[in-house]
N, C-alpha and C positions, 0 to 999 in steps of 0.2 A: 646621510639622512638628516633632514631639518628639526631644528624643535622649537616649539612653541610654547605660549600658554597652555594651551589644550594638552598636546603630551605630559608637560611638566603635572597638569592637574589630576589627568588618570595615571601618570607612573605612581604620582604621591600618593593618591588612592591606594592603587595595587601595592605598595612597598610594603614590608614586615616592619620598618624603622617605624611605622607609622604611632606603632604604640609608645615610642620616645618622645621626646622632646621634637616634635617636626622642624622648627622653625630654626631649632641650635647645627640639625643636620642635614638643611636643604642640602647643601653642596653633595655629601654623600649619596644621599638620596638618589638625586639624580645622575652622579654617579655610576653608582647599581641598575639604573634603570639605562641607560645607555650602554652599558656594555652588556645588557643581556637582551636587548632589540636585536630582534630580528623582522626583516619583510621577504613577506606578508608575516603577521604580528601573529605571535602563537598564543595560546590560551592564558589569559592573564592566572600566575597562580593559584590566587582569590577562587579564582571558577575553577579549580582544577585538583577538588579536592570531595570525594573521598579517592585517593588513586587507584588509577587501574589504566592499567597499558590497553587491552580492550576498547572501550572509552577514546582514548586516546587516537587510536585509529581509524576511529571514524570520520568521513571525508562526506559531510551532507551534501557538497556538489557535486561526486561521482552523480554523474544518469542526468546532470542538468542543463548541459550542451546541447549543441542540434540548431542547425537553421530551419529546423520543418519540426511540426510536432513528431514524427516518428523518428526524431531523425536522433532520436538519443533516448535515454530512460524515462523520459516524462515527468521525474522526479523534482518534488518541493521542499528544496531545504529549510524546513523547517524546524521550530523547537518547541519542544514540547515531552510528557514523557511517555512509556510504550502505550499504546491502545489510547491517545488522549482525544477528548470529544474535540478540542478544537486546536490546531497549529499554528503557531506564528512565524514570519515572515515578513521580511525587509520586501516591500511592493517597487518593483520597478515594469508593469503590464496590471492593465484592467484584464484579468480573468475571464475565461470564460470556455467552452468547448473547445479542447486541441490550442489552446493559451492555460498556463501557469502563472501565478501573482510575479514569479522571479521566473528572469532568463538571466543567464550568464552573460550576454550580448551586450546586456546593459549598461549603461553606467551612470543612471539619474535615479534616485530611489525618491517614491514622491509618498513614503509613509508604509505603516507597521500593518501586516493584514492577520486579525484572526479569521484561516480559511480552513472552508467543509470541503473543501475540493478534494474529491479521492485520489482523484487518477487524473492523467492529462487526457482525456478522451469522455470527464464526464462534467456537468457542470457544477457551478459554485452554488452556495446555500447559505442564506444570512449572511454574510463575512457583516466583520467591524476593521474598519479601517484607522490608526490613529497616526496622524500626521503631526509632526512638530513643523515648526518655521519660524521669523523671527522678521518683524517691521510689518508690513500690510497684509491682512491674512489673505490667504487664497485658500480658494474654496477647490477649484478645479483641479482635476488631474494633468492635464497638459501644462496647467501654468507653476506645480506645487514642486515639478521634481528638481531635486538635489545633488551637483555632483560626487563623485566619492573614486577614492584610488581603491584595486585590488591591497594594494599593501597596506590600507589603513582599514581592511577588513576580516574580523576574527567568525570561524562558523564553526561548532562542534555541535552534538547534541542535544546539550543543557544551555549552551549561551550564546548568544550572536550580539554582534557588536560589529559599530562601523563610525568612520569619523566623514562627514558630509560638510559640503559648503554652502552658509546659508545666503540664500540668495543678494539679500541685500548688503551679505559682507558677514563677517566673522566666522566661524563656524560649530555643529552642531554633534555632539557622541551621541548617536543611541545604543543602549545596550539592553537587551531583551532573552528574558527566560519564560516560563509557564509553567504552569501545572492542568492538571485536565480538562478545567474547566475556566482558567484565567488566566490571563496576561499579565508579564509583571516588566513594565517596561520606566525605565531612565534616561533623560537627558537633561548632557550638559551643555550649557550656552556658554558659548568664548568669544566676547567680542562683538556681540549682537545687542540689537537695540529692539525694545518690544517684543519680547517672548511669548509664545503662544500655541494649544495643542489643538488641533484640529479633529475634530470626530465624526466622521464621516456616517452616516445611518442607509443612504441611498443614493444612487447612480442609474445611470442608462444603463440595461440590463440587457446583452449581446443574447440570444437563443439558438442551439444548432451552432456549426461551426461551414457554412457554406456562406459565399458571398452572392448576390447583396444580403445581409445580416439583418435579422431580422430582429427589433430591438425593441425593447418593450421599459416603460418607468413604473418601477413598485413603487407603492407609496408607502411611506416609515412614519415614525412618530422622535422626536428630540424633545426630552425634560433636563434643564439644568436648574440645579439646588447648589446656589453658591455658600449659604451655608456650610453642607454638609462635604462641597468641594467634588459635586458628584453631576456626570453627564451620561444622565442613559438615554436608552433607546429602542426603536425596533427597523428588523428589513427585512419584509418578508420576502427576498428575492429568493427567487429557484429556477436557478435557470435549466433542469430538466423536466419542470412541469409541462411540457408542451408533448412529452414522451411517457407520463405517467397514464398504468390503465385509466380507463374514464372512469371506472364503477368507484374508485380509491382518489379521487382529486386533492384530498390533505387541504382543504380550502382556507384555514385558518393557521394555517402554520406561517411561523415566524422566527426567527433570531432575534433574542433578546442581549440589550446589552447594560453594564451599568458599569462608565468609567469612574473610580474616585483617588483623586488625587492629593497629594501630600503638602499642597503649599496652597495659599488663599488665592481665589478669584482675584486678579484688579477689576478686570472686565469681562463683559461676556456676552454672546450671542447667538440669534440662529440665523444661521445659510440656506440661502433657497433658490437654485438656479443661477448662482452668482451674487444675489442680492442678502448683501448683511442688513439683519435688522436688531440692532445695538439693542443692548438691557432686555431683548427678549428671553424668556424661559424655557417658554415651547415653541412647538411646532409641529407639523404636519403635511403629508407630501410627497414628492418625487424630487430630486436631486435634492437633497435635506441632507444640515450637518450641523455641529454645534460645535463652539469654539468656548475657549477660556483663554485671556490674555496673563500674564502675570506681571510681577514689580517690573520693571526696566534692570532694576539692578540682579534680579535674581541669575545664579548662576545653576540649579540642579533643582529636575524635579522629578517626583516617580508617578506612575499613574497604574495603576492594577486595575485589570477591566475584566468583570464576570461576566461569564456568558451560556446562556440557556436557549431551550426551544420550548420553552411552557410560560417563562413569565420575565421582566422585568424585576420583579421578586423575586424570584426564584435566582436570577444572575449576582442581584447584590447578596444572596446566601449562600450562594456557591463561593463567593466572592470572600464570604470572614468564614468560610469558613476554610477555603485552599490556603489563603492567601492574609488574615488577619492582619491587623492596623502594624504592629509592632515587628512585623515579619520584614528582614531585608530582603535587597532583589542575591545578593552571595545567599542566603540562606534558603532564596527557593530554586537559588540554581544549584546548590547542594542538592537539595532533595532530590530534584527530578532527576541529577547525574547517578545519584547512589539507585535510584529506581533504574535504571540505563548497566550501570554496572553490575547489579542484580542479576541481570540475567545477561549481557555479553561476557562476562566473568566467568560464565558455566562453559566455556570455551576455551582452553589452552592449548596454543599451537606453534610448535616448533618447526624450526627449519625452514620456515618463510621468509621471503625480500619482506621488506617493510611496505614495498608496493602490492603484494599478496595479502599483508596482513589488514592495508584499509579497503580491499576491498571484499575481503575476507568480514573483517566488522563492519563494513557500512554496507553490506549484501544483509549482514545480522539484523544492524538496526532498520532497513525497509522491510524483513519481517515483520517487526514487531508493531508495525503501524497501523493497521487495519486486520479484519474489521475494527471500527473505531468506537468508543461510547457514546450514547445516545440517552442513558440513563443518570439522574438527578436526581444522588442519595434516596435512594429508594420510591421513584417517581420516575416516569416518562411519556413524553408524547408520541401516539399512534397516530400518524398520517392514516392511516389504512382506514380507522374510526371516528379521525378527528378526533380523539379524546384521549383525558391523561391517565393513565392508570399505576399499579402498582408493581413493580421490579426491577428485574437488568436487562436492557436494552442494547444494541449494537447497530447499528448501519456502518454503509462501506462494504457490500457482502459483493465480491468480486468471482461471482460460484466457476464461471466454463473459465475465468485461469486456475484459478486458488486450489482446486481441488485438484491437482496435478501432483504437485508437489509442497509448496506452501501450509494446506491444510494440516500435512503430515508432519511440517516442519512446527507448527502450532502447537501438536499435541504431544510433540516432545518436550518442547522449551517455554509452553504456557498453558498447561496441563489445565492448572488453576483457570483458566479464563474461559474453555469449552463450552463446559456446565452451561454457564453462562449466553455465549454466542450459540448454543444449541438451542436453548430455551428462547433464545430473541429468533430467532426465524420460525420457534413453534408459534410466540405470540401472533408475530404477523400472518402466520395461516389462520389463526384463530381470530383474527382482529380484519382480515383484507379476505380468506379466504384460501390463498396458497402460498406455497413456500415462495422464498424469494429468488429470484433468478441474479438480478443487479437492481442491490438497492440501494438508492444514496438516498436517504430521508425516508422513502416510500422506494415500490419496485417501479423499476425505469422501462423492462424488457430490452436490456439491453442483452448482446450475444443471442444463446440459443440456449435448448435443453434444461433442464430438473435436477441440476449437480449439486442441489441443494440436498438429494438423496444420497449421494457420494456422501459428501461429509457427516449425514447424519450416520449412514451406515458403518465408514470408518470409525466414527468416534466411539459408536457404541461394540464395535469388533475389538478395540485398542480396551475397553475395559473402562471408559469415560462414563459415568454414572451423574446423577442429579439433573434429569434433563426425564419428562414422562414422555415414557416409552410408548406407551397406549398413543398416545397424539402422535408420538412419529410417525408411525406404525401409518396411523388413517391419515394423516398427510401424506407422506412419501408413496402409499397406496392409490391414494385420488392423482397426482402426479400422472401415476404409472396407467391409468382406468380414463380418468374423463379427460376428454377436449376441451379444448379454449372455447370460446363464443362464438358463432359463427365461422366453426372452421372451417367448411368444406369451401367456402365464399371470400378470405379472408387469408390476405397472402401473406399476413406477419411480416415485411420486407424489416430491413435494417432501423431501426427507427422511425417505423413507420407510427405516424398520431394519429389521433382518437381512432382507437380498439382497444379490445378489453386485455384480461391477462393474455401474454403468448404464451406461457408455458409450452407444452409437446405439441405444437402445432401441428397438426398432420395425423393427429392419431384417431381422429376417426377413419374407419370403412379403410383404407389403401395397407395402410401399417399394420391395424389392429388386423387385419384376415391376409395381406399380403407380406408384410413383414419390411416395406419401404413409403418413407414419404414422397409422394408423388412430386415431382420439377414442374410439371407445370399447372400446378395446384398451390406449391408454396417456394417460398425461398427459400438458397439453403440446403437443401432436401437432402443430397447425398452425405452432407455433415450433417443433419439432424439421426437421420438415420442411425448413423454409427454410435451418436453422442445419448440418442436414445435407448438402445441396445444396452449402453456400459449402464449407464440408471436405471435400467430392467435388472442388470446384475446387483448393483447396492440391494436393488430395494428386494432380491432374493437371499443377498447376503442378512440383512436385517431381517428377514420372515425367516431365516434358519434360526438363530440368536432367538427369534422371542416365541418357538417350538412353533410356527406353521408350516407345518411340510407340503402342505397340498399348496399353498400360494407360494413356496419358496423353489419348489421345482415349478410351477407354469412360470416364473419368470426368468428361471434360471433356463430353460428352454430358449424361451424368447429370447433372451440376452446371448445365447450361443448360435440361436439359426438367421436370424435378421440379418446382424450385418451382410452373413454371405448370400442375403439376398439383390446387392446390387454390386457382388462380385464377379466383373467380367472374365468370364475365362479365355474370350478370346484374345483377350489385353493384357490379362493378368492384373488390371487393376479396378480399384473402385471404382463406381461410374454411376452418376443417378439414372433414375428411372421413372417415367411418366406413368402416372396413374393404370394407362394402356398395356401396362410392364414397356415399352417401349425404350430403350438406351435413348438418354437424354443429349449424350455428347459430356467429353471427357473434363473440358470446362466451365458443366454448370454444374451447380449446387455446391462449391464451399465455401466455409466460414473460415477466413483469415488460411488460407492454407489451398493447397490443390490437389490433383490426385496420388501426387508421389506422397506426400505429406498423411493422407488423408487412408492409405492402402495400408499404411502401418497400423491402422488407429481401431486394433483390435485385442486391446490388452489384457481381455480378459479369458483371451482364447489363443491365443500363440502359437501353442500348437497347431491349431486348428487352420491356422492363416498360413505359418512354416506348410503343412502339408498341403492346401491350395499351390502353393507356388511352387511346387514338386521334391520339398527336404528341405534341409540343409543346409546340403552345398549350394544346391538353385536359390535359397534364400539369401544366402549368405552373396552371393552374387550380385543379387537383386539391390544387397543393401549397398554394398561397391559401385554399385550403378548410381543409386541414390545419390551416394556422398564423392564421389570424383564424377560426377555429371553437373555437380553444381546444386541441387535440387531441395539440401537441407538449407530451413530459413528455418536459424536457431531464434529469429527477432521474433517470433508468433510462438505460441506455446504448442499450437500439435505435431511439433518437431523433437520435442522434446526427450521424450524419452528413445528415441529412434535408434541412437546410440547406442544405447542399452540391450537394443534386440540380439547384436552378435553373439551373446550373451546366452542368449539365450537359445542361440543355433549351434552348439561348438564351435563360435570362435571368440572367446572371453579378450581375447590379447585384443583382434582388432575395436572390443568394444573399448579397451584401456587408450588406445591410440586417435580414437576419434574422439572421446571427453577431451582431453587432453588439448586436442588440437580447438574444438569447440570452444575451451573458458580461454585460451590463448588469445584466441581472434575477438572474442566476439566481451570479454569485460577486461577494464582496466582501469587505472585510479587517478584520472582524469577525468573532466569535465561529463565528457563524451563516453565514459567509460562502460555503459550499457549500449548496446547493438539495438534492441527494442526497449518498447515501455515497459516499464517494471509489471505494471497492471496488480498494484496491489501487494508486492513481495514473489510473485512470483518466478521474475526471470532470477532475484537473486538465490531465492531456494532451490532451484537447479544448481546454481554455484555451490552455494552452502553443502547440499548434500552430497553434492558430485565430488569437494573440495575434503569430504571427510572419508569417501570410498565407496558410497552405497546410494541408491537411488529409488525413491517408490515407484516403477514401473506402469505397478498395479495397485493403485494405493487400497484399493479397501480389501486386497486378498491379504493385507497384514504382513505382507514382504518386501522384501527388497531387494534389487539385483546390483551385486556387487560390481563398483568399476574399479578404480584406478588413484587411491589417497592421492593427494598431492606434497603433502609435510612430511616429515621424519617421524615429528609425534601428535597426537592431541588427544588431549583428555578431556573429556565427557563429564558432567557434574550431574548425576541425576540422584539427588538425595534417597537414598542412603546409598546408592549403589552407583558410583563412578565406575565411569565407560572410561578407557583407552585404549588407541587402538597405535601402533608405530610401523613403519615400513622400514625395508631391509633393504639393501642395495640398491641400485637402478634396471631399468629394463621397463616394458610394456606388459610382460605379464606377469601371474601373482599368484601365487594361491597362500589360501589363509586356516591360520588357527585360531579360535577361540577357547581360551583358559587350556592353552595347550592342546586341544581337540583337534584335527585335521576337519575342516569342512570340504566334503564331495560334492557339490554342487553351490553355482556360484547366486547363493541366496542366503538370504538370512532374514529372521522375524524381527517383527514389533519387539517380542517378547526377549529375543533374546540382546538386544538394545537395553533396554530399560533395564535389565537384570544385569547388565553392569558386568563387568570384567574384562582380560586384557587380550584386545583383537590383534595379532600380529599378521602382518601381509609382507610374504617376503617375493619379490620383485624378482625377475631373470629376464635378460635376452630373446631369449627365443620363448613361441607358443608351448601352452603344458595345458596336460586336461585335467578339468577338474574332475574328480573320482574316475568312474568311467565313461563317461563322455566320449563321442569318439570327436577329435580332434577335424574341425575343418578350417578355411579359408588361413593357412599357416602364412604368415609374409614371406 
């Protein structure tokens, strides 16, 4: 390993000797700093504190390999803290639909992105871009990037850091933390001549993700106050505007930015298409950026950049108030790591490789990412209205995955944020009209279905309170009751532009009297259908809760008889159907999935599906066929819970056998380490849940079907009442005890989770029935 000035400069930084006499004990110094190098570089201790092994384990580039967007988790390692409005990010890609700021592939990083991008499949919103450099600025992305070694780069949670070459010679450390609303970024020049930060406000703006790309330039605004050492800004980009209903266009929305940095102007300017225009302040425009040169001689400098959707103001006060003048970049990467530890902490887990255990925590930490803040200390902007009003806010609502599993996993480990994320999707029915489906700023109508009812329903069945009930109630109702605009006319395809909300497309006249969406009336149709049906059931589950009987069996009905309205019996499986009732053919109508996928996807009736396909043992078969046919695609979410069914047929062992073999193949603690896109946290909450022994099947029936722990132990931290649960020997199958109790059936509640106490699962060889069960498909 080489060393340089650059090394010697952050080793001396990082050292403890530091509070000595530096200069009496370089020699030691670097010393100590040389024999405790490792590459790739581990978390300088400085960031590595308050401890927690949890923390520790987490690996931000699990899920961000892939030569194709699908071709791995679609994951942005980013830093920032849990549920933060904005993330930062070392930019090696311009962003954009099925593109991520960061690809592993890379190896030129051309600047720091704070980005709104949720998911790799949806687009970016406002980002601020800040780029360091050093001799002639450059403005452009193709001419600005940087190269950088794997091994001269640090990624955890709380801090990123990377040592770059700058172009015209010497080179560049950035090291970068945040808080939820600001970026707290450092560099240091080694060897550079003309230092200099680049701030990027707007770009050519990619829309869609199909070639030729269809590109559009936002125009922004750039103000520099070299006074006050500060370059703000705005961008209004959205690059899913072109998929927002028309009635909700958000036409004033914007990202605000305000960089202020800790060392004087020498120079300064604004960029315009390439073109600097020295000692300017402002500016106005399409490819717009502002620059600040500094000494020649300077070697460190920091820049904190606040960032809003309501004002310019508003960002420089997000800004003293996360991040204040006097605040270091170690002290707000403490913070946001202690927030991180917070809750991966509630987590202890024995008897894992250390490759189990990162990705054990960084499955944790893509939880805790979304939905994201969208509220500004007691203020926020409604796309829906256009206007700002008063509360808590969230976008990033990711409904037909999240509500799967995810959701569930929310309302264990961030109870406190519900309230909250319940209340922002009531505002936007109240503000746009209906619940959100996928919202990134505003609803996108991306996916399908009203599982925005799912979650409301769980949450208020889980005992989550502070969220009015009355509005759920008559949102999640109009959901269930009216059609989109134009539906009988209006085929809702995938991303289909300019039409109004999709909501339950299909629900006039076929659905509402026949009990299926018509194929060739809309897209989808045989996945609407089903995904329809299960949101009949929430929103029956929540009319029992709030005493309406008469609305809570008509939907409970509905939600039991539909699906098996386009169950072929001569096939045995699902199969759309044309308005005509007509079989449409086996495949048309799914979303992300096909009919083996899609024949399961009755989970609120099990039974009821178990006896279509003649028991059992014929189920039980069926499912054998499923998974040694090749047919489960664990990378899409309506796979998910498929496993589980055996479970639910009398054969619990092979549902222990097929998890098992599912997180083996399909996550690991590598680059590539997700099979599909996260989609929000949910392929990892599949992990998460399945990796602890239980699974929401059904999430809003308040249960969960027991698989197959993977650890020896782990314990559970739900104040006041710690969960652990430990396993006993090896084998595939289990039966378990709680607080010493024999459980008869392999279920267990919300309730008896939360309520804390000691789950033991003892493991055997051969199949065992739970209570009386009768025992089928035995290996």
């Amino acid at each position: 390993m080489s060393w340089d000035e650059l090394d010697v400069a952050r080793c001396l930084r990082e050292s403890p000797l530091l509070t000595m006499n530096a200069r009496s004990l370089l020699s030691s110094t670097l010393l100590i700093c040389l024999l405790t190098a490792t590459s790739p570089k581990p978390i300088p201790l400085a960031f590595s504190v308050p401890p927690s092994d949890a923390v520790d384990h987490v690996k931000p580039l699990i899920g961000n390999g892939g030569d194709s967007p699908n071709g791995s988790g679609g994951m942005i390692p980013s830093t920032a803290p849990p549920f933060g409005m904005t993330r930062w990010v070392a930019q090696t890609r311009e962003n954009y639909v099925s593109v991520t700021p960061y690809n592993y592939t890379d190896m030129r990083i051309h600047g720091f992105q704070g980005t709104h991008q949720p998911a790799i499949w949806m687009g970016e919103s406002g980002q601020v871009v800040v780029s360091p450099g050093a001799g002639a600025v450059r403005t452009e992305f193709k001419d600005r990037g940087m190269t950088f070694s794997r091994d001269d780069e640090v990624t955890s949670a709380s801090y990123y850091s990377v040592e770059m070459d700058a172009i015209e010679g010497g080179r560049i450390l950035a090291e970068q933390t945040a808080t939820s609303r600001v970026g707290h970024l450092r560099f240091t020049f080694i060897g550079t001549n003309s230092p200099y930060i680049l701030i990027e406000a707007t770009r050519a703006s990619v829309l869609g993700s199909s070639d030729p790309y269809n590109v559009t330039y936002p125009e922004g605004a750039i103000l520099i106050d070299p006074t006050n050492r500060e370059i703000c800004g705005k961008n209004p980009e959205r690059q899913d505007f072109i998929i927002e209903p028309v009635s909700t266009p958000a036409r004033n929305w914007s990202g605000y930015f305000c960089a202020r940095f800790d060392e004087p102007f020498d120079s300064w300017g604004v960029a315009q298409n390439g073109t600097l225009s020295e000692g300017s302040t402002k500016g106005g425009g399409v490819l717009l950026s502002g620059y600040a040169r500094f000494s020649p001689s300077l070697r460190q400098v920091t820049a904190r950049v606040g960032v809003s959707f309501i004002s310019i103001e508003q960002a420089r006060r997000n800004l003293d108030i996360e991040i204040p003048d006097d605040q270091s970049l170690e002290e707000t990467a403490k913070a946001t790591r202690t927030a991180w530890a917070e809750k991966l902490d509630r987590i202890k887990i024995q008897g894992a490789t250390k490759d189990q255990k990162q990705v054990f925590y960084t499955g944790f930490f893509h939880t805790l990412q979304y939905p994201y803040e969208q509220d500004e200390y007691g203020i926020y902007y409604s796309g829906y209205d256009d206007a700002i009003h008063e509360g808590i806010s969230y976008t990033g609502y990711s409904n037909w995955d999240t509500y799967r599993a995810e959701w569930a996993w929310l309302i264990l480990f961030a109870p406190e944020r519900i309230p909250g994320m319940v209340q922002s999707m009531l505002q936007d029915y109240q503000e746009g009209g209906w619940l959100p489906m996928w919202k990134n700023i505003i609803e996108t109508n991306i996916m399908i279905a009203t599982h925005a009812d799912s979650l409301i329903a769980e949450a208020a069945l889980k005992g989550i309170t502070g969220f009015n009930m009355e509005t759920a109630w008559e949102a999640v109702r109009k959901d269930a009751t009216h059609p989109p605009v134009n539906d009988t006319t209006t085929v809702y395809a995938d991303r289909e532009e300019n039409v109004g909300y999709e909501v339950r497309a299909g629900l006039t006249s076929v659905y509402e009297e026949r009990g299926w969406v018509a194929a060739d009336v809309h897209s989808e149709a045989a996945s609407r259908t089903l995904d329809y049906s299960y949101d009949d059931y929430a929103v029956s589950v929540l009319a029992k809760i709030l005493d309406k009987p008469t609305e809570s069996a008509f939907f409970l009905n509905r939600s039991l008889t539909n699906p098996f309205t386009i169950f072929n019996a001569a096939t045995g499986f699902m199969e759309a159907r044309n308005a005509s009732g007509q079989w449409a053919g086996q495949e048309v109508g799914w979303t992300e999935g096909d009919m083996w996928a899609y024949t399961f996807d009755v989970v609120q009736d099990i039974p009821g599906l178990i006896e279509r396909r003649g028991g059992n043992k014929s189920f039980v078969e069926f499912l054998d066929e499923h998974f040694n046919g090749g047919h489960n695609d664990h990378t899409n979410e309506p796979s998910h819970h498929i496993p589980y069914l055996y479970s639910l047929a009398g054969a619990a062992s092979k549902s222990q056998t097929r998890i098992r073999q599912i997180a083996e193949e399909n996550y690991n603690a590598t680059v590539n380490g997700l099979s599909g896109n996260e989609d929000c946290g949910q392929m990892s909450a599949w992990y998460l849940f399945s990796a602890l022994g239980f699974y929401p099947v059904d999430p809003v029936s308040g249960e969960y079907v027991i698989g197959s722990p993977f650890f020896d132990t782990v314990t559970l931290n739900f104040p006041p009442s710690p969960f652990s649960n430990s396993t006993k020997n090896g084998g595939t199958s289990l039966h378990l005890r709680i607080n010493d109790v024999p459980i008869t059936a392999p279920l267990i509640t919300h309730a008896d989770i939360v309520q804390g106490g000691v789950f033991e699962f003892a493991m055997s060889g051969v199949p065992e029935r739970w209570g009386s069960e009768t025992l089928v498909g035995s290996e």
